[in-house]
Backbone bond lengths (Angstrom), bond angles and torsions (degrees), N, CA, C in turn:
res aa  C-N    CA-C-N  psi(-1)  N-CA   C-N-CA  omega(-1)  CA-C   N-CA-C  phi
1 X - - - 1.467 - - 1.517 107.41 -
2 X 1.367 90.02 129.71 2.314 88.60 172.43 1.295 94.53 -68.19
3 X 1.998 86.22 144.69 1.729 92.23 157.31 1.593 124.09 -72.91
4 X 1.569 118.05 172.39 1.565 97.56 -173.84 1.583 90.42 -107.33
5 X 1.314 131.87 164.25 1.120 136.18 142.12 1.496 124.28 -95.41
6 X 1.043 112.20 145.76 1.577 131.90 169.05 1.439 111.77 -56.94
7 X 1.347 133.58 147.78 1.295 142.15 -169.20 1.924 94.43 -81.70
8 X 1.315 117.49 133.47 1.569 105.75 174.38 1.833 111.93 -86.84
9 X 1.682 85.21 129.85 1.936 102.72 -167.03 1.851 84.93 -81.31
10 X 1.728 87.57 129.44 1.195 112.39 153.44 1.490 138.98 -70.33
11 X 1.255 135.69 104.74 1.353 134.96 -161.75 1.561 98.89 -61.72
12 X 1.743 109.95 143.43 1.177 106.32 169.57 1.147 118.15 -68.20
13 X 1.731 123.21 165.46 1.481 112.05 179.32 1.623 89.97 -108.43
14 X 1.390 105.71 147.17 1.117 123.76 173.07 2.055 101.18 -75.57
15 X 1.002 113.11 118.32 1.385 96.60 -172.77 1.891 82.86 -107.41
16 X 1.364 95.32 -167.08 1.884 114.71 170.48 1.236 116.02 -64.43
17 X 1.574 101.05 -57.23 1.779 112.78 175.31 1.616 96.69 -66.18
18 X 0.700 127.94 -52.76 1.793 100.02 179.43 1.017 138.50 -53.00
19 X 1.254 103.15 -36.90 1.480 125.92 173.15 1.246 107.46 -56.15
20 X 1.876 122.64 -43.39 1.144 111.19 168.59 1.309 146.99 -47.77
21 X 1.363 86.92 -57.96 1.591 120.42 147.36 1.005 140.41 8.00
22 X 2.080 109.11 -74.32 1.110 123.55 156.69 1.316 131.31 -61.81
23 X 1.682 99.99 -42.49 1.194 103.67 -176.70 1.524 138.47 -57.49
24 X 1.698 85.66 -18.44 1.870 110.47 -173.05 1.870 91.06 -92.21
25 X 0.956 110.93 -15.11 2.018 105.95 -155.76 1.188 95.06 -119.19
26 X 0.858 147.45 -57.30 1.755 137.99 -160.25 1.718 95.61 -66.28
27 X 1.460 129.97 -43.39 1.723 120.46 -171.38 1.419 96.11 -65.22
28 X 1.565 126.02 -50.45 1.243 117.62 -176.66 1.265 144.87 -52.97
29 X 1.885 93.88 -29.59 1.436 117.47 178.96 1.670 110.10 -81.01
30 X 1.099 115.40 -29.27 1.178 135.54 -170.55 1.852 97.47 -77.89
31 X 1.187 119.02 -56.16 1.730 141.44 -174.01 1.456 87.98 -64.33
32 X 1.416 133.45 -62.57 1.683 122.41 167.00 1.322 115.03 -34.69
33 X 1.510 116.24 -83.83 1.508 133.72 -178.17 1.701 89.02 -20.29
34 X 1.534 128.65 -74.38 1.297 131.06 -137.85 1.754 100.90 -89.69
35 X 1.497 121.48 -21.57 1.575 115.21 161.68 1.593 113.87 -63.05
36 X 1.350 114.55 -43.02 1.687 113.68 -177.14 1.325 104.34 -64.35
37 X 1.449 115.19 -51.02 1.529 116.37 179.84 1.274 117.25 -48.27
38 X 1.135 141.84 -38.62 1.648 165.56 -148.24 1.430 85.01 -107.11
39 X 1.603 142.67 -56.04 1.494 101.24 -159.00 1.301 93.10 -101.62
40 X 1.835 133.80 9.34 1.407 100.82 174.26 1.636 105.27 -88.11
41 X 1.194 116.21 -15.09 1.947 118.13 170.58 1.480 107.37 -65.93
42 X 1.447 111.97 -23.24 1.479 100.99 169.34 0.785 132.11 -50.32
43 X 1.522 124.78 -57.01 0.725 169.41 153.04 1.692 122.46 -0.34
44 X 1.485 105.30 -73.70 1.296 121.78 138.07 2.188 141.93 -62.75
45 X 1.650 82.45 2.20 1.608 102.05 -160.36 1.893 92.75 -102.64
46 X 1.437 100.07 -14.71 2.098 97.46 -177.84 1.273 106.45 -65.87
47 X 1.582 107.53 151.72 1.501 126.50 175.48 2.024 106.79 -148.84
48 X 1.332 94.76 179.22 1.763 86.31 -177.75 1.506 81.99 -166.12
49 X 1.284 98.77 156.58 1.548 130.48 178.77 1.525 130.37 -138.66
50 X 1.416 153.68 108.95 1.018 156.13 -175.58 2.076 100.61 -50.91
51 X 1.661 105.99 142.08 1.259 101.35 -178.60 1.990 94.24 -131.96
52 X 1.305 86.06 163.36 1.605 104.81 -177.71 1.370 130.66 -144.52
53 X 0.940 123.02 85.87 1.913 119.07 -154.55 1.789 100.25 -125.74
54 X 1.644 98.23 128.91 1.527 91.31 149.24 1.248 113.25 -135.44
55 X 1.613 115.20 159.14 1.621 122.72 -142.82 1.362 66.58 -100.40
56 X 2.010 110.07 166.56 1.058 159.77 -171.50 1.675 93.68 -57.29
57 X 1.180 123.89 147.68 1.089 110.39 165.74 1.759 129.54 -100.77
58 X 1.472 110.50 27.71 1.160 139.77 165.05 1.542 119.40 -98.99
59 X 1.680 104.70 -1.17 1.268 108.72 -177.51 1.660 116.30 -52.79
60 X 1.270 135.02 136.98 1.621 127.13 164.05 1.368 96.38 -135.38
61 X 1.043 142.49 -34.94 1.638 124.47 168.33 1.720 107.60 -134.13
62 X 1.274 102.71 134.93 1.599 133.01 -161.31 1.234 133.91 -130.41
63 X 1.793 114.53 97.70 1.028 118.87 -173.06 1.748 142.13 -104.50
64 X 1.253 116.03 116.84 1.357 128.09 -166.41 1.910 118.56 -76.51
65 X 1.343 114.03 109.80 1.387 91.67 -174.81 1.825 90.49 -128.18
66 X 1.489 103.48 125.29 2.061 98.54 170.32 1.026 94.97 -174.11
67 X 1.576 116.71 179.45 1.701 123.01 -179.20 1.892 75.55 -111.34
68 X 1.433 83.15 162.33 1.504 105.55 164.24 1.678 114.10 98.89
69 X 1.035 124.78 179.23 1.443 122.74 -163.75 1.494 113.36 -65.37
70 X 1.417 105.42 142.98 1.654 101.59 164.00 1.168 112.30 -155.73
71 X 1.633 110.40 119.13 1.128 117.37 160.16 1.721 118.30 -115.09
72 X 2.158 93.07 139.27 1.258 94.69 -172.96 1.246 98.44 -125.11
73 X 1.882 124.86 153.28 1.076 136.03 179.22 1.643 99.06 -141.80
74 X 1.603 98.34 174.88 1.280 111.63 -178.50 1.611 109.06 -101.52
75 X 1.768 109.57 151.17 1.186 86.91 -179.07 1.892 81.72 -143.64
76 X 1.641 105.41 166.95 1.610 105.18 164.98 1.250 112.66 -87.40
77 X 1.315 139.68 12.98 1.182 125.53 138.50 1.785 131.81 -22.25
78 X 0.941 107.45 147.89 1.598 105.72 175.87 1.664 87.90 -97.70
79 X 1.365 171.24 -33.06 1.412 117.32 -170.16 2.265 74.87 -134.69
80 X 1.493 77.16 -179.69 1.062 113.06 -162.90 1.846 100.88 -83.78
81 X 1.345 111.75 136.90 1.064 114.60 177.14 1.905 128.62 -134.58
82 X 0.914 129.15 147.70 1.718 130.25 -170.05 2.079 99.56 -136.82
83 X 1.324 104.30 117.53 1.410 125.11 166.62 1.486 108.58 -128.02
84 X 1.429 129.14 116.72 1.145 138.94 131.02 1.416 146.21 -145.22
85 X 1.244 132.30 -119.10 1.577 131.89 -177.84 1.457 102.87 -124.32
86 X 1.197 119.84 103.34 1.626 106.65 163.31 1.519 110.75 -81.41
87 X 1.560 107.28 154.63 1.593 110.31 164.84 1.536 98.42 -130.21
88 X 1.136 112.17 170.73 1.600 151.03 -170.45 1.345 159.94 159.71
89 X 1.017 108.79 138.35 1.821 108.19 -158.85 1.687 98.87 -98.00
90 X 1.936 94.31 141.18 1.246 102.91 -175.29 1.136 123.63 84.23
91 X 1.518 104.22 -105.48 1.459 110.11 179.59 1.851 132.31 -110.17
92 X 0.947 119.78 116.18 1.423 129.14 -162.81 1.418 118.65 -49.84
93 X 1.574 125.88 96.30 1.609 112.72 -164.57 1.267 82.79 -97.69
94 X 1.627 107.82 -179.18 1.690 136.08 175.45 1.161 125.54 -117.41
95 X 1.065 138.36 136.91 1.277 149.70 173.92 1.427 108.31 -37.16
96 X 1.015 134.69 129.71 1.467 148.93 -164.82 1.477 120.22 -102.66
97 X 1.670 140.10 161.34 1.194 112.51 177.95 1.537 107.29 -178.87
98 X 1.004 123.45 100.79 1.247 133.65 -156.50 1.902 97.74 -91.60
99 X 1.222 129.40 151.34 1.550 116.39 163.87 0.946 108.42 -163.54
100 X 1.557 133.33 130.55 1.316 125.68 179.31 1.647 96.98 -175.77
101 X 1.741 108.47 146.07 1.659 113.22 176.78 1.546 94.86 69.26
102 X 1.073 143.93 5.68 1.596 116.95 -161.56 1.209 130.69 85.71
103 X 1.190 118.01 3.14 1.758 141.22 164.75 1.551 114.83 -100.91
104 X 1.633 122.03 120.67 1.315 110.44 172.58 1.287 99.97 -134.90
105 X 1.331 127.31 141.33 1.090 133.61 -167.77 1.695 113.48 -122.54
106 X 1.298 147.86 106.62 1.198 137.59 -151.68 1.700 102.60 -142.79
107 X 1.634 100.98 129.06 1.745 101.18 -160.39 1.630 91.72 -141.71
108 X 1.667 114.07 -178.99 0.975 123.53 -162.68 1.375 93.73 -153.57
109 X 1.440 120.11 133.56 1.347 126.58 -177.95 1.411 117.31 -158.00
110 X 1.523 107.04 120.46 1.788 93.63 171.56 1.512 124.95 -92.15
111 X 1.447 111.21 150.35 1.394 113.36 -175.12 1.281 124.62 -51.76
112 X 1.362 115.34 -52.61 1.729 157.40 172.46 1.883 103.41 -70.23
113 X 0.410 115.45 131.20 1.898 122.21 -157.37 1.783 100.09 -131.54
114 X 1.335 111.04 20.03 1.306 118.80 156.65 2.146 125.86 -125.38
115 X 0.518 120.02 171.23 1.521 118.87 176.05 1.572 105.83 79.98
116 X 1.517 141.64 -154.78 1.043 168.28 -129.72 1.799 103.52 -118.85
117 X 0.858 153.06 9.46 1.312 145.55 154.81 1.713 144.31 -8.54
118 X 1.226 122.35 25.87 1.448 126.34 -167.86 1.687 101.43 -128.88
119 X 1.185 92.13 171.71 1.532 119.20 -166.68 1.641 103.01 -148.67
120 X 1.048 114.54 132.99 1.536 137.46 -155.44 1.811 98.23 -137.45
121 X 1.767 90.64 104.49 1.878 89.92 -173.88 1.234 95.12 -130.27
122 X 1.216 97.04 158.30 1.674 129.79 157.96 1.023 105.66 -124.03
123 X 1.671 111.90 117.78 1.678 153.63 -176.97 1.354 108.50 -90.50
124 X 0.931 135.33 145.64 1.410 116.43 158.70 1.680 84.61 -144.47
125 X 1.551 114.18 147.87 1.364 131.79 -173.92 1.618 115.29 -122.46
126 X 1.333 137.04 134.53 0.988 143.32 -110.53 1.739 83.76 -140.25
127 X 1.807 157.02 144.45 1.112 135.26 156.74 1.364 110.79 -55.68
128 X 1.173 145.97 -7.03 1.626 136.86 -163.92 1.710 77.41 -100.22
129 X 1.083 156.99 -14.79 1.428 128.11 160.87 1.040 126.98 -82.95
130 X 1.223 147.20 99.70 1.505 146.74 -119.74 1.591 124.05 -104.81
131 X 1.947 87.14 -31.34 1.467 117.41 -173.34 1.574 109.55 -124.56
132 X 1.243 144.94 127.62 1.115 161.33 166.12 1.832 110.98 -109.33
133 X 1.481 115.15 111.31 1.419 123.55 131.31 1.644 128.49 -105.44
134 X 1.068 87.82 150.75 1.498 95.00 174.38 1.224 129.82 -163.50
135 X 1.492 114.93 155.08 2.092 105.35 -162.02 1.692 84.94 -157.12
136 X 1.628 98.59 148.87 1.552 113.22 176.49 1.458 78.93 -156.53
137 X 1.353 80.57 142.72 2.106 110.99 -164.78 1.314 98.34 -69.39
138 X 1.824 102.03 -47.49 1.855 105.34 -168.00 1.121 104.83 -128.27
139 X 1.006 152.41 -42.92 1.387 165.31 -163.00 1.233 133.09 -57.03
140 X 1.385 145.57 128.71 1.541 126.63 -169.45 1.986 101.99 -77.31
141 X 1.275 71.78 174.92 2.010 82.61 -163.09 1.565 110.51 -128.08
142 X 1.239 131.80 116.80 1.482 126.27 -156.60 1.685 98.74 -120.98
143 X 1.410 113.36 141.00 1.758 93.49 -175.20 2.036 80.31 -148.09
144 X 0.979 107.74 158.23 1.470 121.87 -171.21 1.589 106.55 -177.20
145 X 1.616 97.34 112.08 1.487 112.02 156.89 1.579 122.83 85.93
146 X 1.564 105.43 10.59 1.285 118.99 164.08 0.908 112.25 -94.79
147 X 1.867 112.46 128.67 1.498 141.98 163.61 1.814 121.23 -84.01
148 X 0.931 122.25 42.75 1.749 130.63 177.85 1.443 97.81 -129.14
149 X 1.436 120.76 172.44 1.252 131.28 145.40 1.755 133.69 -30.58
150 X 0.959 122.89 123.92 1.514 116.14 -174.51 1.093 115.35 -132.91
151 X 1.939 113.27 131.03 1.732 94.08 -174.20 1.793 76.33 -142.22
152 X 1.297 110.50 125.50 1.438 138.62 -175.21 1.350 120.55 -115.24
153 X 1.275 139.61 131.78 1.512 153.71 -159.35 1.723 102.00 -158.06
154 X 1.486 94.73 150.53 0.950 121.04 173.25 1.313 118.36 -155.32
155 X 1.414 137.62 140.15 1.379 121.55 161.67 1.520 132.39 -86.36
156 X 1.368 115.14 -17.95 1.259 147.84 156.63 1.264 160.96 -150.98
157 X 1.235 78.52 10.57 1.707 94.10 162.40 1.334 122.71 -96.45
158 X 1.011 126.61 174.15 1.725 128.96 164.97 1.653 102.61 -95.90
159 X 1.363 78.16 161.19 1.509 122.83 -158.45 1.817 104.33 -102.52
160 X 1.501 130.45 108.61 1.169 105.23 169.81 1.827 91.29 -143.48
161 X 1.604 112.17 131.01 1.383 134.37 -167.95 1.604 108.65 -120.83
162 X 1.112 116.13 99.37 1.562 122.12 174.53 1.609 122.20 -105.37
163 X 1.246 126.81 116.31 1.589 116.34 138.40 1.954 81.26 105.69
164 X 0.732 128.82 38.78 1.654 143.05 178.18 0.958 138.02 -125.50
165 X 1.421 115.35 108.37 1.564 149.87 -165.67 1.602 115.86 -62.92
166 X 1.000 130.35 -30.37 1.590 142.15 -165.87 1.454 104.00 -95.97
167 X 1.663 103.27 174.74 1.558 107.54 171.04 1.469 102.77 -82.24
168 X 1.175 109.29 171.97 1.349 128.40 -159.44 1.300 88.22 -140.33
169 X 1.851 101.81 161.07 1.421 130.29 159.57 1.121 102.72 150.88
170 X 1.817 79.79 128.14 0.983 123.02 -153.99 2.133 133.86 -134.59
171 X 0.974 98.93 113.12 1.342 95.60 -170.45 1.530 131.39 -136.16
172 X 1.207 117.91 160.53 1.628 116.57 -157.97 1.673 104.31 -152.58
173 X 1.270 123.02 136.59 1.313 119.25 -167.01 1.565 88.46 -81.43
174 X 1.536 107.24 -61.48 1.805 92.87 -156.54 1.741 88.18 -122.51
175 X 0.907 132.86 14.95 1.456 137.92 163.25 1.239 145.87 -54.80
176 X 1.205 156.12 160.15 1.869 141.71 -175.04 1.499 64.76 -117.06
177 X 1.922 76.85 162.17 1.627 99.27 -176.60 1.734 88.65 -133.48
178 X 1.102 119.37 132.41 1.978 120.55 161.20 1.500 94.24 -113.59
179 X 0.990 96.91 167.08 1.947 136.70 -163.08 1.159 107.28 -167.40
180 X 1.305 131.86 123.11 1.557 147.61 -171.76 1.928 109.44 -157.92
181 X 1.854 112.73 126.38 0.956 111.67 141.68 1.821 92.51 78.23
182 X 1.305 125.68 27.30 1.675 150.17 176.47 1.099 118.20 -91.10
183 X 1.665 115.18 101.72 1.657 127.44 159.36 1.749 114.19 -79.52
184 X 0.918 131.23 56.94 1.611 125.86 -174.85 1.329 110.69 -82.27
185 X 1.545 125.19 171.01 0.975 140.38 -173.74 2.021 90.66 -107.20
186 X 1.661 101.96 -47.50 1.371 98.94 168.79 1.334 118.46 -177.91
187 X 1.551 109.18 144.47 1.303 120.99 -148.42 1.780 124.01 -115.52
188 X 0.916 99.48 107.71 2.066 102.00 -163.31 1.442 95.64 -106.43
189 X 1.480 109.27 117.00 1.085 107.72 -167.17 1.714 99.99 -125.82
190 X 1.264 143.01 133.86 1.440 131.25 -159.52 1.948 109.76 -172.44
191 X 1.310 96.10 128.65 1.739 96.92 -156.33 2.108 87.27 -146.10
192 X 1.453 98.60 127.99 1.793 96.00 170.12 1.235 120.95 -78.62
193 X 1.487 116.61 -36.97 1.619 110.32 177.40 1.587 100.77 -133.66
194 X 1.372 139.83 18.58 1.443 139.67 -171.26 1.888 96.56 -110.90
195 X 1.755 96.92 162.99 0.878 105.62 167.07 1.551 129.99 -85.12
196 X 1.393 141.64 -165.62 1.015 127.80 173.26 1.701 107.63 -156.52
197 X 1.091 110.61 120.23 1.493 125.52 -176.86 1.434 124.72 -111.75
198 X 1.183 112.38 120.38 1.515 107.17 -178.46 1.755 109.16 -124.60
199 X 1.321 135.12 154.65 1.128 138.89 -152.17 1.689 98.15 -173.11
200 X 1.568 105.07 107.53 1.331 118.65 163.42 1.558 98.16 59.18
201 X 1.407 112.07 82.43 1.705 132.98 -168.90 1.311 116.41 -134.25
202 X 1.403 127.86 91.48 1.672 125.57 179.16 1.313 97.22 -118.24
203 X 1.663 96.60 128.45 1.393 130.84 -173.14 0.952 127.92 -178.78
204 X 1.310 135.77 125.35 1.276 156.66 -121.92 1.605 101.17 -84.85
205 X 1.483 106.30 -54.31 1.352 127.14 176.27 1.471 125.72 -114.37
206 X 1.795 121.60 119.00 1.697 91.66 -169.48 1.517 85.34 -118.80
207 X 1.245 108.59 159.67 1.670 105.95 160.01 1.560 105.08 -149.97
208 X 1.644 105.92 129.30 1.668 111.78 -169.68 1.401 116.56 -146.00
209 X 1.566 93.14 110.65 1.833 113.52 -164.05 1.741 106.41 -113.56
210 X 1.335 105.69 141.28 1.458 115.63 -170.17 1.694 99.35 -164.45
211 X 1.225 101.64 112.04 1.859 115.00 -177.26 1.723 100.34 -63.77
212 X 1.368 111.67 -46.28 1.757 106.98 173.01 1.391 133.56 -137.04
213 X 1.159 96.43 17.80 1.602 117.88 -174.75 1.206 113.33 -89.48
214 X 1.357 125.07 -175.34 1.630 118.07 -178.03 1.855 84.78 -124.71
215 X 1.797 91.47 173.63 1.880 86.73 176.92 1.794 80.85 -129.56
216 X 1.345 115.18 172.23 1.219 138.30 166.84 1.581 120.55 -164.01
217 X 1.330 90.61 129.07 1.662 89.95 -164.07 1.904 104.84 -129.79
218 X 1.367 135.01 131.53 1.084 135.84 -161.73 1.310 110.65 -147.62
219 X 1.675 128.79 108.83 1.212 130.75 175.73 1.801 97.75 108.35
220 X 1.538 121.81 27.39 1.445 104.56 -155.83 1.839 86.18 -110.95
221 X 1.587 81.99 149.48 1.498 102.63 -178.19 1.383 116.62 -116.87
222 X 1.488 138.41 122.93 1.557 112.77 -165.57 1.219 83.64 -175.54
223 X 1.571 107.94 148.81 1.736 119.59 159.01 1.417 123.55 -68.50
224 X 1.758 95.91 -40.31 1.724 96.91 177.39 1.808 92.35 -153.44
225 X 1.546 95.84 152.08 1.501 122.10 -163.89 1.429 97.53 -116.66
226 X 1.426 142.54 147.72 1.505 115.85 124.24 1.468 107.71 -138.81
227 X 1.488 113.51 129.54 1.633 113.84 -172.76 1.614 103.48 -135.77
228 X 1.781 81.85 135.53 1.410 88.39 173.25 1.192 119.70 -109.74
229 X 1.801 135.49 -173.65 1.493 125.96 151.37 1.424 94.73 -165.25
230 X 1.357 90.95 141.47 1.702 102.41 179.22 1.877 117.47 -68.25
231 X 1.248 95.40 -54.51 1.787 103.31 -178.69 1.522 90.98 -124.60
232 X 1.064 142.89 20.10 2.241 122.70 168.60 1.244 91.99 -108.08
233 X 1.669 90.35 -179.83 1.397 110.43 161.68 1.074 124.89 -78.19
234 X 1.470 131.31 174.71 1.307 126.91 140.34 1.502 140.01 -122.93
235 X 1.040 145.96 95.97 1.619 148.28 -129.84 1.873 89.51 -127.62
236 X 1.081 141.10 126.14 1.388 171.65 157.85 1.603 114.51 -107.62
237 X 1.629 115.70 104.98 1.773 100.55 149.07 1.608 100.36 -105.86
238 X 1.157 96.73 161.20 1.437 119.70 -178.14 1.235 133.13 -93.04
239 X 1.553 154.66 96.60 1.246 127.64 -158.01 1.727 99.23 -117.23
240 X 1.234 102.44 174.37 1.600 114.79 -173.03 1.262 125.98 33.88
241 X 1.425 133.98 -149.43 1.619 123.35 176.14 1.218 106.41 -10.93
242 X 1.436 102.32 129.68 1.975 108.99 151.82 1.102 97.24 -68.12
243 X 1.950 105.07 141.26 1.822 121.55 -177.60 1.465 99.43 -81.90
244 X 1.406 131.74 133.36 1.268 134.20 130.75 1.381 108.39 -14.50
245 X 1.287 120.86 -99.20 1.562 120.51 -145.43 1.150 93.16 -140.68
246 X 1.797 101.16 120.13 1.655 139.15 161.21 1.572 106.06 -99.27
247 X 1.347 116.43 117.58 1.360 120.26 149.23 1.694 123.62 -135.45
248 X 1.427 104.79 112.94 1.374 103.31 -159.83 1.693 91.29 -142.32
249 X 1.202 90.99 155.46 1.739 111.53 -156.09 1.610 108.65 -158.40
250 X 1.827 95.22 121.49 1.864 88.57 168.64 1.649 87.41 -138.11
251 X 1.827 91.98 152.32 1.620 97.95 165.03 1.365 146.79 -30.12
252 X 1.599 82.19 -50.15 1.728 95.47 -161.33 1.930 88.66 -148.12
253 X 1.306 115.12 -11.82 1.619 84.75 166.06 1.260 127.23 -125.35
254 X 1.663 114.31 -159.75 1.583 120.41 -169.80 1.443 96.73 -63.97
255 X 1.779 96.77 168.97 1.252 127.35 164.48 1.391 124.45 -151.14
256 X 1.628 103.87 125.79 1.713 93.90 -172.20 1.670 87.31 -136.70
257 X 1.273 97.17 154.40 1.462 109.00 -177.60 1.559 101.39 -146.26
258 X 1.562 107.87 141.96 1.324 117.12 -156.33 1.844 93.15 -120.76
259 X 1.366 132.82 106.32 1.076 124.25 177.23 1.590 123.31 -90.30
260 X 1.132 139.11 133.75 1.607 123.70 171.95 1.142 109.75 -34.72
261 X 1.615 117.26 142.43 1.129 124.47 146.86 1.982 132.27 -36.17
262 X 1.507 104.07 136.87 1.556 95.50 157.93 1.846 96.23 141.95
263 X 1.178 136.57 -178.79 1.096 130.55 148.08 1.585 147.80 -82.20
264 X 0.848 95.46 32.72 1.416 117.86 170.88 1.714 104.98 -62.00
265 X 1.308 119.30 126.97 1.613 124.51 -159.50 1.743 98.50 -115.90
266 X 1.569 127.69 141.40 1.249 128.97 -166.23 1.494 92.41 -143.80
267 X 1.410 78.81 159.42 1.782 107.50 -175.81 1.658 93.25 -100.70
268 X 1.401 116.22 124.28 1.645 117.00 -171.25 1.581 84.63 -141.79
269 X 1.503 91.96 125.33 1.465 117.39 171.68 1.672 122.81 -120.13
270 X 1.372 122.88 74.31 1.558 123.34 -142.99 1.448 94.68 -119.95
271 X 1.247 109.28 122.35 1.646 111.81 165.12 1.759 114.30 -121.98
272 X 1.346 125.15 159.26 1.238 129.21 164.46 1.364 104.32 -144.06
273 X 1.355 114.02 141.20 1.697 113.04 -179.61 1.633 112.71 -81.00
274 X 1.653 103.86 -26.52 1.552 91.89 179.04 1.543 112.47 -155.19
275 X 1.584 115.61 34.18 1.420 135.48 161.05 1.551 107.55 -103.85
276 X 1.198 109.00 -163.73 1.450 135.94 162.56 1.386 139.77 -117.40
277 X 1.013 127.40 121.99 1.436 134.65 -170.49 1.797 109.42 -101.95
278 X 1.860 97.78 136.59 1.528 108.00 172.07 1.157 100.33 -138.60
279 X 1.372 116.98 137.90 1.217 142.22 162.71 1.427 139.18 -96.74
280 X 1.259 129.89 73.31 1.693 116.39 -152.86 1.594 106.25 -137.82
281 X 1.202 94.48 71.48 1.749 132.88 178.12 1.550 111.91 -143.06
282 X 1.541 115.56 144.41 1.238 120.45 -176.41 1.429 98.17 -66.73
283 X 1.504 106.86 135.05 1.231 108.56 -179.04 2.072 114.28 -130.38
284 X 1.648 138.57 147.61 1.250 158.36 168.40 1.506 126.43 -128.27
285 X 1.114 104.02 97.95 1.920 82.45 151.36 0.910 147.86 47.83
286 X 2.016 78.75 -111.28 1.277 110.25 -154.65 1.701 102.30 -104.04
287 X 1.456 96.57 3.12 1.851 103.66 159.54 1.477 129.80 -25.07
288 X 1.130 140.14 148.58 1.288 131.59 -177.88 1.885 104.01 -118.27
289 X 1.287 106.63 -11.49 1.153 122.68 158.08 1.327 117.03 -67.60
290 X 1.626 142.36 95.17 1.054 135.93 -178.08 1.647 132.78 -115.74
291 X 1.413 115.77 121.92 1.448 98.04 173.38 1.772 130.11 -122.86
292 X 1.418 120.34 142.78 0.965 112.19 178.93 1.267 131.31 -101.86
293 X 1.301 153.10 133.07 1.316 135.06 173.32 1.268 118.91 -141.66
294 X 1.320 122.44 145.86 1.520 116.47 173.18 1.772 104.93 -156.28
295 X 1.234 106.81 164.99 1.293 104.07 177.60 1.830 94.28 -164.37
296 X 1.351 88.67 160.91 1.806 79.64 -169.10 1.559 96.15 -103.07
297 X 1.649 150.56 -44.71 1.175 106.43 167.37 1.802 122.63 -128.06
298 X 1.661 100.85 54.06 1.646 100.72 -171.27 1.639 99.42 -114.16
299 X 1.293 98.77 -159.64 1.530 94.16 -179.88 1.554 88.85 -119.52
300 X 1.622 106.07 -171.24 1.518 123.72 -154.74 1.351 119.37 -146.72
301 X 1.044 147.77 64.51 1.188 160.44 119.60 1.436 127.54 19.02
302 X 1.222 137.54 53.73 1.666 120.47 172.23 1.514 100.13 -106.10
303 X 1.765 110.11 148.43 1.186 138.31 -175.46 1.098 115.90 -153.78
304 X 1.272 107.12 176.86 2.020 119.73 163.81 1.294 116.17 -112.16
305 X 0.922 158.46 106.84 1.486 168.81 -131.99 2.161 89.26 -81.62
């Protein structure tokens, strides 16, 4: 019997485009392989620790930087204090804390930028701290009964501020923001895809921005307003003083605005490109009371309650 031979295997050719090829695909494939690998050891790699901090007692303005929950309240304590749960993957960082002049600044950060990373506090704020910032990466953010300045962030959590004396501002990438039961001097209120609610709000100045959210505001007292929204509505009642100057504007939705009772006469300048507009408030001119509104396709609503 003849022997058989085997067909002779042609070596691949390394061409240019292959070469590319690899060069673009094997780091990537390899950079996959080693991201899955990395977060399923994470996985098993989390830990958490109870925390306990009190600020300097020279503290007067105090700054909060972490992902994860925070709630802050006021307390008669003389200094300022933070208790909660840290978590983290891998390796165990510490609470951080900068202080100097009367400024302390105290944050939380993991080394390793994969796994479980947050810290979940309860603040409590003291009147000798005058100034409050604060930011949580993910986490909702709770603040009640502080009289200082307040400037609040979030990247995704919501925002909810009760029973607070100071200016505000306030912001949230994709978050709802509430406001309840607010004496401000002035109020910045600003959310990318959340709604924004306000309830029983006196302040001199309000301003309330939301890329797709709607705003609604009930019991609000103010000289001048201006609110926008990209795709919500916007619905406003009004309490006490008639406001000077309303200008509020959404893309595509309604708008109703609820003015105090009485005769007080306004300059109303309201357009919609493809709703309807009513007006049934004493209205002038040469009013110094002014309102603006427009929306491109809802209808429009101004009245007197």
């Amino acid at each position: 019997m003849a022997a058989t031979t085997s067909p002779a295997t042609t070596p691949l050719r390394l061409t240019r485009g292959r070469r590319a090829a690899l060069a673009v695909g094997v780091p990537v494939c390899l950079a996959l392989v080693g991201s899955t690998g990395l977060s399923l050891v994470a996985n098993f790699a989390e830990g958490s620790y109870p925390v306990s901090y009190t600020a300097p007692a020279t503290t007067k303005a105090l700054t909060l930087n972490m992902d994860g929950r925070l709630t802050i309240t006021s307390t008669t304590a003389s200094r300022a204090t933070l208790t909660g749960t840290a978590r983290y993957t891998f390796i165990r960082p510490a609470l951080t804390e900068h202080a100097a002049d009367g400024d302390t600044a105290v944050g939380y950060d993991c080394t390793i930028p994969v796994g479980n990373c947050e810290l979940d506090a309860a603040v409590t704020i003291p009147a000798t701290v005058t100034t409050l910032t604060a930011h949580s990466g993910s986490g909702d953010a709770t603040v009640t009964g502080t009289t200082g300045p307040v400037t609040l962030s979030t990247g995704d959590g919501n925002l909810n501020i009760g029973h607070a004396s100071g200016p505000l501002t306030l912001n949230t990438d994709s978050g709802n923001i509430q406001v309840s039961a607010i004496t401000s001097a002035t109020l910045s209120a600003s959310s990318g895809q959340g709604d924004i609610r306000a309830t029983g709000v006196t302040s001199a100045t309000i301003t309330a921005n939301t890329d797709s959210g709607s705003i609604d505001g009930s019991g609000i007292t103010t000289t001048a307003i201006t609110a926008s929204s990209g795709n919500g509505d916007i619905y406003i009642t009004f309490a006490g003083a008639p406001p000077r100057d309303i200008r509020v504007n959404t893309d595509s939705g309604n708008i109703v605005l609820l003015l105090p009772p009485g005769s007080t006469k306004y300059d109303v300048k309201a357009n919609t490109d493809n709703g309807s507009v009513s007006k049934q408030l004493p209205q002038a001119a040469s009013s110094d009371h002014v309102i603006t509104a427009s929306t491109g396709n809802g209808n429009i609503t101004i009245s007197q309650q």
